[in-house]
C-alpha positions as CSV (number, residue, x, y, z in Angstrom):
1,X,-58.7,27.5,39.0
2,X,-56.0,30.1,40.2
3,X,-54.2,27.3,42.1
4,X,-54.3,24.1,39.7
5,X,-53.1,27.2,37.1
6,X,-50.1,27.5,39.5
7,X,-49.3,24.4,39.9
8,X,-49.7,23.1,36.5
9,X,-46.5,26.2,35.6
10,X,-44.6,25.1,38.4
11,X,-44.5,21.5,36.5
12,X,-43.7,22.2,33.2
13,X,-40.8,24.9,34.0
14,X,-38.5,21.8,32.8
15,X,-35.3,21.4,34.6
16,X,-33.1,18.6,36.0
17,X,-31.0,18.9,39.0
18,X,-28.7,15.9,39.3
19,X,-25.6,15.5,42.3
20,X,-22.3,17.0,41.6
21,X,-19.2,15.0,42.8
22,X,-15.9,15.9,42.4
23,X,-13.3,14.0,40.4
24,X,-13.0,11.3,37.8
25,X,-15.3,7.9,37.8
26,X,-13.6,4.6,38.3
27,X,-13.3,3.0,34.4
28,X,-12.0,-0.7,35.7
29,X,-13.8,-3.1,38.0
30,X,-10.6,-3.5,40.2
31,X,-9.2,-6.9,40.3
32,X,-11.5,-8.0,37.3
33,X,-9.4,-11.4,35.2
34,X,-5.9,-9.7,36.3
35,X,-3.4,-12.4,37.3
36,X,-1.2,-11.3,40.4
37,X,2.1,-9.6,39.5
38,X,5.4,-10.0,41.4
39,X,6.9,-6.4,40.1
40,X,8.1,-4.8,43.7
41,X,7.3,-1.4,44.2
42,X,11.1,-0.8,44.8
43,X,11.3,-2.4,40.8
44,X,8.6,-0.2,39.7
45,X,10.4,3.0,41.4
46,X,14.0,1.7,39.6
47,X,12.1,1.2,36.4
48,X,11.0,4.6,36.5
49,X,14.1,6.5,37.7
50,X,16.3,4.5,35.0
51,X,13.3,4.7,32.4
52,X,11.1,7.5,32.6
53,X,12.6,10.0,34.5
54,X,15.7,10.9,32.5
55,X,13.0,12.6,30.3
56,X,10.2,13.3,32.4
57,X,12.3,15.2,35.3
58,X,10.9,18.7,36.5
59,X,13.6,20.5,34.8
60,X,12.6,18.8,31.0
61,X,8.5,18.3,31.7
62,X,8.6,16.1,28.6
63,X,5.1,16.3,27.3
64,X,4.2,18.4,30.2
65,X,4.6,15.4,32.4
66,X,7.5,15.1,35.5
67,X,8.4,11.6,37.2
68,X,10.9,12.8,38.6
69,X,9.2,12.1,42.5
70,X,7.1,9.8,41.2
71,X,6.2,7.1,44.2
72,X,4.4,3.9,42.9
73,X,3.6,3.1,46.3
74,X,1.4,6.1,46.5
75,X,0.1,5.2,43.2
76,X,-3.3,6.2,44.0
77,X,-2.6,9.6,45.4
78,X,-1.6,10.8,41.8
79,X,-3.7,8.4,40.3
80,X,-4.2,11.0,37.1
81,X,-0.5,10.7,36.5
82,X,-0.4,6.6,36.9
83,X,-3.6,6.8,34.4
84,X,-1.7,8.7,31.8
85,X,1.4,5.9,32.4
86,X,-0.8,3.0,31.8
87,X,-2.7,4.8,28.8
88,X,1.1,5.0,27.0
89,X,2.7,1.5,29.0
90,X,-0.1,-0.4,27.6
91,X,0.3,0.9,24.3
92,X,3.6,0.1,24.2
93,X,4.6,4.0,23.7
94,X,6.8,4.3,26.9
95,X,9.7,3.7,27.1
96,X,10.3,4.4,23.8
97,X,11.0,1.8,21.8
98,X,14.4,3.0,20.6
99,X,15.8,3.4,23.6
100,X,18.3,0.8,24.1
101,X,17.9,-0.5,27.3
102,X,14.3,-0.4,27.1
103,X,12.5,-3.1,29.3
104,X,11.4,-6.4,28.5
105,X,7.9,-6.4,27.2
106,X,6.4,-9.0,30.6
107,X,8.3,-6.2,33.1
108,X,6.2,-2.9,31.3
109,X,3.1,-5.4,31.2
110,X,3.7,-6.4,34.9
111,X,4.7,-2.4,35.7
112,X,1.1,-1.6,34.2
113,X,-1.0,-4.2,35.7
114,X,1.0,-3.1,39.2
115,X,-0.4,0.4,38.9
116,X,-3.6,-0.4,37.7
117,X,-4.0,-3.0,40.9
118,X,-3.1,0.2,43.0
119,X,-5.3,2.4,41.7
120,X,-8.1,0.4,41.0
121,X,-8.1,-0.9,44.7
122,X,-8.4,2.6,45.9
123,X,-11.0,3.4,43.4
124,X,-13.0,0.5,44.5
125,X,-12.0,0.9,48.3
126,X,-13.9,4.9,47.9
127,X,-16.0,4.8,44.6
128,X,-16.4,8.1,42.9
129,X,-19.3,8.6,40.6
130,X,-17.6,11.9,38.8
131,X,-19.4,15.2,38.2
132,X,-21.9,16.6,36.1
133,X,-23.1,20.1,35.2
134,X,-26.9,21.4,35.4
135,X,-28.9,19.8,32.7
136,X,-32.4,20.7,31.9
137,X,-34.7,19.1,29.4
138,X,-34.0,19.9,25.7
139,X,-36.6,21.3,23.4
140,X,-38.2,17.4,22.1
141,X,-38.0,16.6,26.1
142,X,-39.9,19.6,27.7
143,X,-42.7,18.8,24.5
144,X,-43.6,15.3,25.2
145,X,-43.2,16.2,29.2
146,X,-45.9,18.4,28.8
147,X,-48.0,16.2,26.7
148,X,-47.6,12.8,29.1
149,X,-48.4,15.2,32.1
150,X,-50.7,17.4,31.1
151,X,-51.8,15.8,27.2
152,X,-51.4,19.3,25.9
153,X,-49.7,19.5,22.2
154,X,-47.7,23.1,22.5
155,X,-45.2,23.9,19.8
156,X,-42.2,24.9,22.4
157,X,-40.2,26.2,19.3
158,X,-42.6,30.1,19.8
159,X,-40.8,29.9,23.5
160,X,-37.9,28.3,23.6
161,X,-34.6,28.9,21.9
162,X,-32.8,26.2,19.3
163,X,-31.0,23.7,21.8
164,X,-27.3,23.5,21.2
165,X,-25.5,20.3,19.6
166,X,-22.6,18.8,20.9
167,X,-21.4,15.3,18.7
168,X,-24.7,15.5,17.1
169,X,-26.3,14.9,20.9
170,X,-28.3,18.8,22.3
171,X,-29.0,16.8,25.5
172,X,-26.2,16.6,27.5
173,X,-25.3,18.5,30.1
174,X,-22.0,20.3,28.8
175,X,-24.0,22.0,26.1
176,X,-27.5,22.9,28.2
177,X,-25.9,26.0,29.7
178,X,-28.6,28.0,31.6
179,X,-29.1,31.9,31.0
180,X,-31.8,34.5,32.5
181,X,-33.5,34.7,28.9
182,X,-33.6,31.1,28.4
183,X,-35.5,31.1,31.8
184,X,-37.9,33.7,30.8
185,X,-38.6,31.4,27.9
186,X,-39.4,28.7,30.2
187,X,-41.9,30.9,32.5
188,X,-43.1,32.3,28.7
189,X,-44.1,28.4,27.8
190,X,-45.3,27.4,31.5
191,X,-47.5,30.1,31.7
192,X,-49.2,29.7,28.1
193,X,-49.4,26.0,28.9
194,X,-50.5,26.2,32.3
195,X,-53.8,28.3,30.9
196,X,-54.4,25.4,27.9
197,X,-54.0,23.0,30.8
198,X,-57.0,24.1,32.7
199,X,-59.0,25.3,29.8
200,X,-59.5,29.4,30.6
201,X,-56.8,31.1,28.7
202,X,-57.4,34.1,31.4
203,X,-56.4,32.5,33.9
204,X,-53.6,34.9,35.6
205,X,-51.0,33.2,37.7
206,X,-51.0,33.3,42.0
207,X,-48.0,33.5,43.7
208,X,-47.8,32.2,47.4
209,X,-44.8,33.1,49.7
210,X,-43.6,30.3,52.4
211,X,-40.9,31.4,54.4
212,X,-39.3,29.1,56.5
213,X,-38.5,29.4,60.3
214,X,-35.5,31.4,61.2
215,X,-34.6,28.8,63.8
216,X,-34.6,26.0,60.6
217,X,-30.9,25.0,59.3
218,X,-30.6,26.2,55.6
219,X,-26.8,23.8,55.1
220,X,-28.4,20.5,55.0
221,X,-30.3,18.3,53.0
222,X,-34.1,18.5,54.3
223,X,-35.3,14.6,54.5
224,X,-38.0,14.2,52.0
225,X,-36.7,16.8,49.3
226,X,-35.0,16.3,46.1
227,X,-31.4,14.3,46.1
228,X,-28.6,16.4,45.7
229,X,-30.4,19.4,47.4
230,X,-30.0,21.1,50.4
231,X,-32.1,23.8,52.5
232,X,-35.0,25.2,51.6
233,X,-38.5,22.8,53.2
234,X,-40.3,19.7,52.1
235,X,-44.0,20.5,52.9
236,X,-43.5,24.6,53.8
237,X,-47.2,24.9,54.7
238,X,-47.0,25.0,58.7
239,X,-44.3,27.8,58.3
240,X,-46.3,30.2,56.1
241,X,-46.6,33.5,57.5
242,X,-47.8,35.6,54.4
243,X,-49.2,35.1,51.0
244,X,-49.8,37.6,48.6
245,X,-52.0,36.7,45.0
């Protein structure tokens, strides 16, 4: 009873663990109905010295933004900078439009389509999924989790704080920050539910200690255990040395 008690709190504590991955996601299928351009990257580096530069040097920063060593053959190693000049090329904000030898409207559409061929190629060439934060489940979530695992009907709100809101969404990561109080709450409502779950409501938690074996590697993922993980064992049972209850 002790056990299924246990293990019925270790699946309602409620979180999500997802991968993190550094930098931004890829938001063009590269090559996808773009016809070939003929704009040089010599052209494209003369467009921006006689264009861009004058303003965006590193002693002006116009808009916080220098060109002045701005390479378009190395598009894609500054590919945050050649997004920010096809955001304002393609919407016809740069060059200014009262500048008076501002370029032809085909060259700043071939110019664009140049560095988005660039950078897109090296997105596609090394895909990047992005990043996200922790997320747990929200409030609604961790309710009807309970009830399709377990078909207990708890009222979450006597454990768990209000869930923040974010654009009218409280389940997305950036707003599910994690604190030691909200995870008391969690053990609060895993423990109350656990006891409903297997009908004796004094049942009193166990607590088993697996320690893993010294001569174990604790920096990679362990085959078998959650993705995005890393140390810690998949089926800890043959390396238990104590267990306290």
């Amino acid at each position: 009873m002790r056990a299924l008690a246990g293990s019925a709190a270790v699946l309602v504590l409620g979180f999500g663990f997802s991968v993190a991955a550094s930098g931004p996601p890829a938001r063009r299928q590269a090559g996808a109905g773009r016809a070939a351009v003929s704009l040089s990257t010599d052209a494209q580096n003369a467009l921006v010295a006689r264009n861009c530069a004058v303003c965006h040097d590193d002693e002006a920063r116009t808009g916080g933004l220098s060109l002045e060593h701005f390479d378009a053959a190395k598009a894609e190693q500054n590919a945050d900078v050649a997004e920010k000049m096809i955001r304002k090329l393609r919407a016809g904000m740069m060059p200014p439009a009262a500048v008076a030898d501002r370029p032809d409207a085909a060259v700043l559409k071939a110019f664009a389509e140049s560095l988005e061929a660039r950078v897109d190629a090296a997105a596609a060439a090394a895909p990047n999924p992005g990043w996200r934060p922790f997320q747990r489940l929200n409030r609604a979530e961790y309710a009807r989790a309970v009830r399709d695992l377990l078909a207990v009907d708890v009222d979450v709100t006597a454990f768990l704080p209000p869930d923040t809101v974010s654009q009218g969404f409280d389940n997305v990561a950036d707003v599910q920050s994690f604190s030691p109080t909200l995870l008391e709450g969690y053990l609060r409502a895993a423990s109350q539910i656990s006891r409903l779950a297997v009908g004796d409501r004094g049942a009193t938690a166990s607590a088993t200690t697996y320690r893993v074996a010294e001569n174990t590697s604790q920096y990679q993922h362990v085959e078998g255990a959650p993705f995005g993980t890393r140390a810690g064992c998949r089926s800890c049972t043959r390396f238990r040395r104590t267990a306290t209850t």
